[in-house]
C-alpha positions as CSV (number, residue, x, y, z in Angstrom):
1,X,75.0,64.7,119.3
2,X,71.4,65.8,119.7
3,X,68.4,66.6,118.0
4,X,67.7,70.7,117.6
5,X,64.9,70.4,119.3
6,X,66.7,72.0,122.5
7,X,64.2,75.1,123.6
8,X,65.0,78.3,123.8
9,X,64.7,77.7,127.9
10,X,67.0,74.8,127.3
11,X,69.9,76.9,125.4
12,X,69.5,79.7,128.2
13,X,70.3,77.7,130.5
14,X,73.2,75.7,128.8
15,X,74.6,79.7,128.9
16,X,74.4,80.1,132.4
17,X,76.4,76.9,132.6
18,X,79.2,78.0,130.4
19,X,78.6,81.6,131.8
20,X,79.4,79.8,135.6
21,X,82.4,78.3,134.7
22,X,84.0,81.1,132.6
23,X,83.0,83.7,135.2
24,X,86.0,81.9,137.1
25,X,88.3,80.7,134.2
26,X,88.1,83.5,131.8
27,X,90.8,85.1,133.8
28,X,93.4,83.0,132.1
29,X,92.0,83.2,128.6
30,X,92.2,87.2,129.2
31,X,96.1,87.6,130.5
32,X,98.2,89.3,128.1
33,X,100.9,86.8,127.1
34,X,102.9,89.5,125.9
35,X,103.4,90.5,130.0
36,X,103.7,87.1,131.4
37,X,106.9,88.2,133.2
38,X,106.8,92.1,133.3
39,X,103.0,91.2,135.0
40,X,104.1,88.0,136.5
41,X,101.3,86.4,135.8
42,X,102.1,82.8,136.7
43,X,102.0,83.8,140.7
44,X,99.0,85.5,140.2
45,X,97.1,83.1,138.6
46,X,98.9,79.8,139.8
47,X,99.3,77.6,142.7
48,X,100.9,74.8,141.3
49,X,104.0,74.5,139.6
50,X,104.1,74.3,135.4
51,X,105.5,70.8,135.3
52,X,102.6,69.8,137.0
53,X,100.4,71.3,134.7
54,X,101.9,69.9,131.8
55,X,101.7,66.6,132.9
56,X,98.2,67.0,134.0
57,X,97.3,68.2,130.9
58,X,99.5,65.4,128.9
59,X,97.9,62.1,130.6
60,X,94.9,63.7,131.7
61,X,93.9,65.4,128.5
62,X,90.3,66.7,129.6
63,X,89.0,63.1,129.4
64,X,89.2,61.3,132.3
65,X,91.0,62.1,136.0
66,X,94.7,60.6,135.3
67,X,95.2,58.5,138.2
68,X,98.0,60.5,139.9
69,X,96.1,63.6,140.1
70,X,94.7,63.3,143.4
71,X,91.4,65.9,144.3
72,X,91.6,68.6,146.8
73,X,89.0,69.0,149.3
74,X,85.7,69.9,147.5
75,X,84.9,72.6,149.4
76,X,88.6,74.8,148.7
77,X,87.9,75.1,145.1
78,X,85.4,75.6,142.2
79,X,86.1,74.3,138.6
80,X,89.9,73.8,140.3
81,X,90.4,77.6,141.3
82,X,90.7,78.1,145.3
83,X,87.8,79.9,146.4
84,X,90.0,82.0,148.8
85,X,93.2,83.4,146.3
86,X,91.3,82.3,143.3
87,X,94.6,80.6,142.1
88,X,94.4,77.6,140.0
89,X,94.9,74.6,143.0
90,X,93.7,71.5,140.7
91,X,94.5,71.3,137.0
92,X,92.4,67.7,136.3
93,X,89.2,69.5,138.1
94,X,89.8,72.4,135.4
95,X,90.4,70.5,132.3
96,X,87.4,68.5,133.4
97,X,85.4,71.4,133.6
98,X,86.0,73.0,130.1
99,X,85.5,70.0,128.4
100,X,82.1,69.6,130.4
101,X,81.5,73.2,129.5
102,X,82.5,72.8,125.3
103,X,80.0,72.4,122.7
104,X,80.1,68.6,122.5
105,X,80.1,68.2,126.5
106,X,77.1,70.4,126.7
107,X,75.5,68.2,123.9
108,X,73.5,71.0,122.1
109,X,74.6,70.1,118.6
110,X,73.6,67.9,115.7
111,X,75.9,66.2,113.5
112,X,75.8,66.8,109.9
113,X,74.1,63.5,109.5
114,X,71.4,64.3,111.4
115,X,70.8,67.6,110.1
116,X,70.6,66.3,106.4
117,X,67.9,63.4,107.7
118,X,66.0,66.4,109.3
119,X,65.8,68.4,106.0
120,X,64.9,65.0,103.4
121,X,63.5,61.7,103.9
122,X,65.3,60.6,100.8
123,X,68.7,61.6,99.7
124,X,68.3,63.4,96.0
125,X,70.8,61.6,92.9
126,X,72.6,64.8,91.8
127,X,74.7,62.8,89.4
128,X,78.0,62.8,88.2
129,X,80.0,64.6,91.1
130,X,82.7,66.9,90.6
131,X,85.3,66.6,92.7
132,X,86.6,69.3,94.2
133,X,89.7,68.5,94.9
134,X,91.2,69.0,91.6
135,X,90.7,72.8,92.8
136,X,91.4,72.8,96.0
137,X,93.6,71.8,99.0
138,X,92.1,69.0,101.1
139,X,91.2,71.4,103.6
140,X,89.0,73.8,101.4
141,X,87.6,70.4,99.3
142,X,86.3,69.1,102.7
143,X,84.5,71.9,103.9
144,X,83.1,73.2,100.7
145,X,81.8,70.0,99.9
146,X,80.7,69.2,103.2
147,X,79.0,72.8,103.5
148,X,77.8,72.9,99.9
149,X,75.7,69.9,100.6
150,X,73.8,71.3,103.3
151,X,73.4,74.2,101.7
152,X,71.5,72.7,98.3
153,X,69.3,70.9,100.8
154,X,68.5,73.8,102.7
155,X,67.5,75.4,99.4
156,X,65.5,72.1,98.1
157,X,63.4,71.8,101.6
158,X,62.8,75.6,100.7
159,X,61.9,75.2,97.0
160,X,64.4,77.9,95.9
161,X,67.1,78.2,93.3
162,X,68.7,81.2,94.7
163,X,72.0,81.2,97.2
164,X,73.3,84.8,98.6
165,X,77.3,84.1,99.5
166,X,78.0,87.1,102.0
167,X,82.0,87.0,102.4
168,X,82.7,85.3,98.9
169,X,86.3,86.3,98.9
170,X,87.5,83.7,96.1
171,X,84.1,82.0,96.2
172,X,85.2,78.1,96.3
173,X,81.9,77.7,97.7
174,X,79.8,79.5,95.8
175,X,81.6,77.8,92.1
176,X,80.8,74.4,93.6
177,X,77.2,75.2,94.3
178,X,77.1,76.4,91.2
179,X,78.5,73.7,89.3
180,X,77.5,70.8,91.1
181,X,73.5,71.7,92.3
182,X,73.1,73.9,89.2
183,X,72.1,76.8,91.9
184,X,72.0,80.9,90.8
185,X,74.7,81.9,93.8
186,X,75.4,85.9,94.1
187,X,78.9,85.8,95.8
188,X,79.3,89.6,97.9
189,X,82.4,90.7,99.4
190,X,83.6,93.6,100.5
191,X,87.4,93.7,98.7
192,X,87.5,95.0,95.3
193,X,90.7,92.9,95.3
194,X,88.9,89.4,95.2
195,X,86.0,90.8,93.4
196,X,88.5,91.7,90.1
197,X,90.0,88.4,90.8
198,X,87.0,86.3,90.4
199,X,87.0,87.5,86.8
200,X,89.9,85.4,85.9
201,X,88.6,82.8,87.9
202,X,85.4,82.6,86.3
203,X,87.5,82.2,83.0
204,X,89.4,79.4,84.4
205,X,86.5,77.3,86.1
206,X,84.2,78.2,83.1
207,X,86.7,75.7,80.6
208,X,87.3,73.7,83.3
209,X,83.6,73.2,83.6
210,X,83.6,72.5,79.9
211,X,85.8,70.0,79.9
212,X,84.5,68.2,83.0
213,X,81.1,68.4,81.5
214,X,82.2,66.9,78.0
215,X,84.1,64.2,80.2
216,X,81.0,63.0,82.0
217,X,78.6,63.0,78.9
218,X,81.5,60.4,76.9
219,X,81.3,58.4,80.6
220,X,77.6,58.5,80.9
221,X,76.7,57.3,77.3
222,X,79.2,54.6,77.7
223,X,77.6,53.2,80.7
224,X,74.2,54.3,79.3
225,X,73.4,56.8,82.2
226,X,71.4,59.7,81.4
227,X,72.6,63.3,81.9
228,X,72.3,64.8,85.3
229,X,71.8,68.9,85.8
230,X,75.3,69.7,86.1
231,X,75.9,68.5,83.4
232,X,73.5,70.5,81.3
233,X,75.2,73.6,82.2
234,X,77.0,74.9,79.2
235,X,78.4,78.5,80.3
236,X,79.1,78.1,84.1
237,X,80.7,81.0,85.8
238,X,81.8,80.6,89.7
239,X,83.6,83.0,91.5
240,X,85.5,83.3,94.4
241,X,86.1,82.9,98.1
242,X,87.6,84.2,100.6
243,X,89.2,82.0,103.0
244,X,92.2,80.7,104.0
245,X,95.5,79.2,102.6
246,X,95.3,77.6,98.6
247,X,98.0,74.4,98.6
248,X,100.9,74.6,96.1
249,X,101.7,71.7,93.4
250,X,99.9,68.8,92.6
251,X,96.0,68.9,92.4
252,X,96.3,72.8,91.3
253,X,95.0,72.4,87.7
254,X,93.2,69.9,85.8
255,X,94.3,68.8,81.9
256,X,91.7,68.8,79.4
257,X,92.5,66.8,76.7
258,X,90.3,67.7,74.3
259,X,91.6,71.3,74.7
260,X,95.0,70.3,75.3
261,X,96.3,72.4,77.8
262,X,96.7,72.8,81.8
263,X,94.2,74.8,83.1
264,X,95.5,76.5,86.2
265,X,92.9,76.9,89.4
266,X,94.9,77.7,92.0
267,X,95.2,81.4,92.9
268,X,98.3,81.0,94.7
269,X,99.0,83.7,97.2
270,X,102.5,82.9,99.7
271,X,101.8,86.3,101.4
272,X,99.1,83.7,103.1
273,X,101.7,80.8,103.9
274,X,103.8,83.5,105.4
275,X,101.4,83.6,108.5
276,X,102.4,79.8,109.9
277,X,105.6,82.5,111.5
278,X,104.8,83.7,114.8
279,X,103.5,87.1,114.7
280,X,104.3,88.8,117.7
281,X,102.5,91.8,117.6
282,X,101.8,93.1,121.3
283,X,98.4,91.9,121.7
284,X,98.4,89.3,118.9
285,X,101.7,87.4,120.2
286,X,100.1,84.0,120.8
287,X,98.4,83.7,117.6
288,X,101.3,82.0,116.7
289,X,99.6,78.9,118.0
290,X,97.3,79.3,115.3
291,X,97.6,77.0,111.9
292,X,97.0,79.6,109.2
293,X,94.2,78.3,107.9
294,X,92.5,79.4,111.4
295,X,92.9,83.3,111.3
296,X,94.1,84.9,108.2
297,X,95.2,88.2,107.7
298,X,92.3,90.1,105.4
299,X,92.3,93.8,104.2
300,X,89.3,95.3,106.7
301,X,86.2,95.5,105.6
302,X,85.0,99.5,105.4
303,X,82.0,100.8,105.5
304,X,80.7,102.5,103.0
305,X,80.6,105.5,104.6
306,X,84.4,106.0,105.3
307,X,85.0,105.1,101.0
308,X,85.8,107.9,99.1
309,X,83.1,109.1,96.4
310,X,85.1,107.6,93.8
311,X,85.4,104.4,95.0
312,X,81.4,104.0,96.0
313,X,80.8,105.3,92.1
314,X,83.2,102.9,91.1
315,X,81.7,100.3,93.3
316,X,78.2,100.7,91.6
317,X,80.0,101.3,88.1
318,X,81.5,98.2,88.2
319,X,78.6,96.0,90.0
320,X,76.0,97.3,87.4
321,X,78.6,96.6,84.6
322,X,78.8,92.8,85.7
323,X,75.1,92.5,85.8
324,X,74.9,93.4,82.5
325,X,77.2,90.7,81.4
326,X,75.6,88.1,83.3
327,X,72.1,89.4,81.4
328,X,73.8,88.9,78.3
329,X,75.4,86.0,79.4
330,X,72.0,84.3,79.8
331,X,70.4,81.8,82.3
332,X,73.3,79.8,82.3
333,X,75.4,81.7,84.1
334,X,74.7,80.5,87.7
335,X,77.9,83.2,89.4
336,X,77.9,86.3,90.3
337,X,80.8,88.4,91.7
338,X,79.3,91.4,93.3
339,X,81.5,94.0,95.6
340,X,79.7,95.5,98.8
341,X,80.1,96.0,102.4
342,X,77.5,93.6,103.7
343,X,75.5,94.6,107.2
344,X,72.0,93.7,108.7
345,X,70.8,96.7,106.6
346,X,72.1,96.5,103.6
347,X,69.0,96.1,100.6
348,X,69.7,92.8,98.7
349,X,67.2,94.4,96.3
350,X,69.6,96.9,95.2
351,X,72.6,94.3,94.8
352,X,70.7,92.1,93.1
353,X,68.3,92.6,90.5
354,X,66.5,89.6,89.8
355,X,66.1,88.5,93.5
356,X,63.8,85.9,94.7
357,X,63.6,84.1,98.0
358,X,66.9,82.5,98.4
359,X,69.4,80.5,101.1
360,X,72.1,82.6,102.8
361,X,75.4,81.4,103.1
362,X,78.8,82.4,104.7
363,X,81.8,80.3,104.7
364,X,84.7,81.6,107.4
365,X,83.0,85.0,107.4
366,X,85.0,87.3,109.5
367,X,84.3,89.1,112.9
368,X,81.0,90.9,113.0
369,X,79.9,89.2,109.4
370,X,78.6,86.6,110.9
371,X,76.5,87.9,113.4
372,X,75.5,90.1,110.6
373,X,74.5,87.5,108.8
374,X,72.3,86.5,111.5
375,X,70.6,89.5,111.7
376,X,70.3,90.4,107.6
377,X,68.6,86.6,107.7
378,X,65.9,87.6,110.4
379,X,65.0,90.8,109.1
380,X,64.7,90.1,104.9
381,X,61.5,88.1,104.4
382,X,63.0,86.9,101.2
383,X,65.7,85.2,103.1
384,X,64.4,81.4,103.3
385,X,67.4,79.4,105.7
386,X,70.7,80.5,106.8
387,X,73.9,78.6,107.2
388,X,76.4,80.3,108.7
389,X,79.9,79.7,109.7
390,X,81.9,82.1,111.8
391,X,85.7,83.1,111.9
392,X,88.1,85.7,113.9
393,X,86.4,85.5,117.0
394,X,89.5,88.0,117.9
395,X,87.6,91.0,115.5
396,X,84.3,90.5,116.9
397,X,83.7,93.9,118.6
398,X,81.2,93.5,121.8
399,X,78.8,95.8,123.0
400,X,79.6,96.0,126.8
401,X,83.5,95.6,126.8
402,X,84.6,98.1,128.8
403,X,88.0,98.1,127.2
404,X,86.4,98.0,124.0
405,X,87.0,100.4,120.9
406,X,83.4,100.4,120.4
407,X,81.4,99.4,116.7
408,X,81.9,101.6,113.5
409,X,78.5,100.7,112.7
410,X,76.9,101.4,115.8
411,X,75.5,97.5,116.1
412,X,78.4,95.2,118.0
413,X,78.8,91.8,117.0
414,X,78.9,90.2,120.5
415,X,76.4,89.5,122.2
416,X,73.6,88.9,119.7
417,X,70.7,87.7,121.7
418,X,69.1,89.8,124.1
419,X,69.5,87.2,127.2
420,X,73.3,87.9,127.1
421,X,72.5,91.5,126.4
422,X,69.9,92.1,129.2
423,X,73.1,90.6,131.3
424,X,75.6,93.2,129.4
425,X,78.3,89.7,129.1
426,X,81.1,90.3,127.7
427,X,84.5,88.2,127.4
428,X,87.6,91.1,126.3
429,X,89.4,90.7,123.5
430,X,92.3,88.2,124.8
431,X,89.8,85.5,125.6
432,X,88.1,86.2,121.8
433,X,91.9,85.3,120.9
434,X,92.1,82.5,123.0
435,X,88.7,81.1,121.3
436,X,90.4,80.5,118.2
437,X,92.9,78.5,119.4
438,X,92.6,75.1,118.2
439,X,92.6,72.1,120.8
440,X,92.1,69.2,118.6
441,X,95.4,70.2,116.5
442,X,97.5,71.1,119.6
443,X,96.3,68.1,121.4
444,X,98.0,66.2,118.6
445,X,101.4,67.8,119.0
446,X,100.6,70.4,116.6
447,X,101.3,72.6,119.4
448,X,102.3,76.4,120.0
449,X,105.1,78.0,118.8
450,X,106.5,79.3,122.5
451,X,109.8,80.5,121.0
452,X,108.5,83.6,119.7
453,X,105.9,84.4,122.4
454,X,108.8,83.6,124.9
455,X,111.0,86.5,122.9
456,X,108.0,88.8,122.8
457,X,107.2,88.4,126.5
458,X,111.4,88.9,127.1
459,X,111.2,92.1,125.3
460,X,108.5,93.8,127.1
461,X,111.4,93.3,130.3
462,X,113.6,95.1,128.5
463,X,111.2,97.9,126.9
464,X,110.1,98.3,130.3
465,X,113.7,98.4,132.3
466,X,115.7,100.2,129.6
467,X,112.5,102.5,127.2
468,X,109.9,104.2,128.6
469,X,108.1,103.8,125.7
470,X,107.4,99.8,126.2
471,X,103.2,101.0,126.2
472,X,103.5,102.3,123.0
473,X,100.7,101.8,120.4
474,X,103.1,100.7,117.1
475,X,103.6,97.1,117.3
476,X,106.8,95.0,116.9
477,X,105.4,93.2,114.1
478,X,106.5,89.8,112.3
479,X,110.4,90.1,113.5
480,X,110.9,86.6,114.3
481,X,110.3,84.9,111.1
482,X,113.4,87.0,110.3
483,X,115.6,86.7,113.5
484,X,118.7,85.0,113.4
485,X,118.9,84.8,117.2
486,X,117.2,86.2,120.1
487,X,120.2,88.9,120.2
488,X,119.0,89.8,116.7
489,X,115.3,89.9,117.1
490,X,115.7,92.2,120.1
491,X,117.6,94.6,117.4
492,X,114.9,94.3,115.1
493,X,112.5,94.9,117.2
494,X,113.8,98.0,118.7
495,X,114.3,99.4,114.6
496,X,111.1,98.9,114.4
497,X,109.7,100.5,117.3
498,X,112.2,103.3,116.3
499,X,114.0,103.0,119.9
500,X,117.5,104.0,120.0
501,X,119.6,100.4,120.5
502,X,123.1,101.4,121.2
503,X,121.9,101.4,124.9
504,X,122.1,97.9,124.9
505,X,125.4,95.6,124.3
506,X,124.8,91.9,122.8
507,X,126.0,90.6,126.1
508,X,122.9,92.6,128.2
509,X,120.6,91.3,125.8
510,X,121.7,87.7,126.0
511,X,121.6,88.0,129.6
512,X,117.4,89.1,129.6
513,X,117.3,85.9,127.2
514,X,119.0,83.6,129.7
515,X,117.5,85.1,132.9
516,X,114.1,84.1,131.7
517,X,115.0,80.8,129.7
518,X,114.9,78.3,133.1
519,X,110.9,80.0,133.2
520,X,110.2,78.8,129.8
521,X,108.0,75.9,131.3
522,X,105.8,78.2,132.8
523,X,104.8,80.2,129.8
524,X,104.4,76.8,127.9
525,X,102.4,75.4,130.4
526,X,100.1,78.7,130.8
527,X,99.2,78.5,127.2
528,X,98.0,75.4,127.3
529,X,95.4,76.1,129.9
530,X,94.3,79.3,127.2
531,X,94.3,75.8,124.4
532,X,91.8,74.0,126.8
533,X,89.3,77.2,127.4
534,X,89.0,78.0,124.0
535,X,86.4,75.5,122.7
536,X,84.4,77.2,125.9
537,X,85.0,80.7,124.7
538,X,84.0,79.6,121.0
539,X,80.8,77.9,122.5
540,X,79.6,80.5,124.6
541,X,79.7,82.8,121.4
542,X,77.9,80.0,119.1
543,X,75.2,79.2,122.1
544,X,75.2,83.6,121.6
545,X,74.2,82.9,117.9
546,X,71.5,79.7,118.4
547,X,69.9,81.9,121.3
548,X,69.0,84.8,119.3
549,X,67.9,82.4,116.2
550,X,65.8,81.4,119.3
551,X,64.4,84.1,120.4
552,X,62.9,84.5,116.7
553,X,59.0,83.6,116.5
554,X,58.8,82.5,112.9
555,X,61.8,79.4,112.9
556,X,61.0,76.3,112.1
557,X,64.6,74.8,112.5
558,X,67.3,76.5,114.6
559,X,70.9,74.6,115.6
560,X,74.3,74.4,115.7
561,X,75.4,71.5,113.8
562,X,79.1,70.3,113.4
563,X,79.9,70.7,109.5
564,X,83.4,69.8,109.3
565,X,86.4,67.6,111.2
566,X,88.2,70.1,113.8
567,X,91.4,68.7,112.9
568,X,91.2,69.8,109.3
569,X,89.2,72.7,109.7
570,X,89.0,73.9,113.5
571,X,85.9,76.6,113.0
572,X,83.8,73.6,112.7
573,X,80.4,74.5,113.4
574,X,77.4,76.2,111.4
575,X,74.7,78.0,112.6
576,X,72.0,76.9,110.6
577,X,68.2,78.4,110.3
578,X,65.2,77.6,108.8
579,X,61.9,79.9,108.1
580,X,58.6,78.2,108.2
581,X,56.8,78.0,105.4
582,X,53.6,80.3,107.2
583,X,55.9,83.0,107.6
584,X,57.6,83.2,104.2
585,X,54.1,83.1,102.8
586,X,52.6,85.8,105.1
587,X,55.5,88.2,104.4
């Protein structure tokens, strides 16, 4: 890990690296799984056979050349591909490549550490902590806490007690910044859903906040420690956030004993847990690899213009109505739940009434959020820093894809800065797949699911040989979490797709299956290349991010940092940026 004081030259030229490389290897990241055998895609992309691959990949592992993998003749191949077929020749050359071509092999970032040194010289007593994890899973308590620190630092360097939480969802971030730095933290999300839900929330973290506070005092005076902030807050109201799965059982509630009774904080929803089945959806089949707490399915966010009239009244109705409570509420209240779709030109003013200059936040925001956030953070003088965590690199919608659907908004997420735009880069939505794929987890066995993309990529040979309808938009859908057998998901699969599947006997589909089963090996070992590009893919779109922060005149910080351990939480890295003080001043 390095300082942030990489140039703007510095980072360009860091993209040209990862640019090189995945100009060569992005192929891979961009076949369709879903036609590995109807496209044969192993031939056309490989020269050695899949044994070999996953043996490479086992004792080689991207860190050093394993000692059997001999090198081919320099000149025959780049980053392991032959320059004449452009098949894959040498699989150590091409593991060593992407991990000299990821974020920590291009050494770009700074560590947490080094990012909190950069924004104090003394680390601030913030008293009695609360610990998080008596509200959330391990995963969630890591990151928020991680994050939230970062985040009150950001606003103490900046001397402001405002935080803007775009994304919110169920707002685990923003209730910790609220109870443990005491900061005024508007949560804004775009689902009504998890808007009403941070109501009940509220209720349930406002005794628990009670309780914890009456707790501390009865500590402190015993030990004859004086009060800290926190602690002084006597009518707290957090909110919500979105993001991914909330942990059953123990650590889901916290007793209060001077109340008596179990307060619940744990908004349990199994629809979430669901998602550790495959889902083999035609272009989504491989996302099985994925933990769920790395893509999670959301309701899309809409733009205001496609919401009815009735639901943009009851929008404001119901936004207005909550600022009214929090007025009467009083300065204690340091939450507030506020529904709106979020873009670079959205007016904070007209969320949020009593605006000041403030940090912006977003946890895991989805897509095109983050880059939004990006952009809402250069153009609102009253935004001070940003901190900004990305998600669903898969529903980022890029400007110069040519097989792209286009942006509802008119503004595309990907690319942000205008280096990569003057070059009109773009990676296609399977490689934006393949960068969430998580390497660390996968590298520890936690590895792909190839049973269901192996019956997915089956039944595309049989839609194609016995349906000519296997290029049909409707998707298969989650079948295989509910297949008995392969024989069985094939019949659920064709119900679903509304195909007619008395033209198939049991016996003809159980043949497909064990035509294709000795070929297992290849699919297996072809996924695992897409595992070791993706930390490329993700850093070319991060070095995206930091390059336009770049590009801006009035920064006094800009970086990537590493917030949180990959293996518990994969999207580990923040963009974080920092206005100087002339330019807040001046505006």
């Amino acid at each position: 890990m390095v300082s942030p004081s990489n140039s703007l030259t510095e980072i360009q030229r860091r993209i040209d690296e990862v640019k090189g490389f995945l100009s060569i290897a992005l192929s891979i990241a961009n076949a369709h799984t879903v036609e590995f055998y109807t496209h044969d895609v192993w031939n056309r992309f490989m020269a050695v056979p899949p044994q070999e691959v996953l043996s490479t990949v086992s004792s080689c592992s991207g860190q050093q050349r394993a000692p059997e993998c001999k090198a081919k003749e320099k000149s025959t191949t780049t980053f392991g591909f032959c320059n004449v077929t452009n098949r894959l020749l040498d699989t150590c050359e091409l593991l060593l490549a992407a991990k000299a071509h990821s974020l920590p092999g291009l050494g770009v970032c700074m560590s947490r550490d080094e990012l909190l040194q950069a924004l104090r010289e003394k680390r601030e007593d913030t008293g009695a902590e609360l610990q998080s994890d008596e509200f959330m899973n391990s995963k969630k308590s890591h990151e928020v806490q991680s994050m939230s620190e970062v985040v009150a630092c950001l606003a103490q360097r900046c001397g402001v007690k405002q935080v803007i939480d775009v994304g919110s969802g169920k707002g685990y971030l923003s209730s910790f910044l609220s109870l443990q730095y005491g900061l005024r933290v508007y949560g804004i999300d775009s689902s009504s859903t998890n808007t009403h839900g941070a109501q009940e929330r509220n209720r349930k973290l406002k005794k628990f906040s009670k309780a914890y506070q009456k707790h501390s005092k009865t500590a402190r005076a015993q030990s004859g420690a004086t009060p800290s902030p926190q602690e002084e807050l006597v009518d707290v109201k957090p909110g919500l956030n979105r993001d991914e799965n909330i942990s059953h059982g123990g650590g889901a509630g916290v007793v209060s004993q001077e109340e008596g009774v179990l307060i619940g904080l744990s908004d349990v929803d199994t629809a979430v847990e669901m998602q550790s089945e495959a889902n083999p959806d035609t272009e989504e089949l491989y996302l099985s690899a994925l933990s769920v707490d790395v893509i999670q399915t959301m309701s899309p966010r809409v733009p205001p213009s496609q919401l009815s009239a009735e639901e943009r009244e009851r929008r404001k109705r119901e936004n207005l109505e909550r600022k009214a409570q929090n007025r009467t509420d009083g300065a204690s209240t340091v939450f507030s739940p506020l529904t709106s779709y979020i873009t670079a030109e959205t007016e904070l003013r007209e969320l949020i009434n009593e605006l000041e200059d403030a940090v912006m936040v977003g946890l895991h925001t989805c897509g095109d959020l983050a880059p939004s956030t990006l952009r809402m953070f250069v153009a609102k003088p009253e935004l001070a820093a940003v901190c900004s965590v990305g998600c669903c690199y898969h529903l980022l919608s890029e400007e110069f894809d040519p097989a792209g659907q286009g942006c509802s908004s008119g503004v595309c997420g990907f690319p942000l800065s205008q280096y990569l735009r003057d070059q009109s880069w773009f990676c296609g939505r399977n490689a934006r797949m393949s960068a969430c794929l998580a390497l660390e987890r996968v590298s520890l066995g936690q590895g792909i699911q190839m049973e269901s993309l192996f019956y997915r990529a089956v039944l595309h040979v049989i839609l194609r040989d016995h349906y000519s309808s296997f290029k049909s938009e409707k998707r298969v859908g989650n079948v295989y979490s509910k297949a008995k057998s392969f024989v069985d998901y094939v019949r659920r699969a064709l119900r679903r797709l509304e195909l007619d599947e008395s033209k198939l006997s049991d016996s003809k589909i159980q043949d497909y299956h064990d035509t294709y089963w000795p070929r297992m090996d290849e699919m297996h070992a072809f996924n695992m290349l897409k595992v070791t590009l993706a930390p490329c893919i993700e850093g070319l779109i991060l070095l995206d991010r930091l390059c336009y922060l770049k590009e801006q005149e009035d920064l006094s910080l800009s970086a990537l940092v590493q917030l949180f351990d990959p293996l518990l939480s994969p999207r580990s890295y923040a963009v974080v940026g920092l206005k100087s003080f002339e330019s807040r001043t001046s505006s």
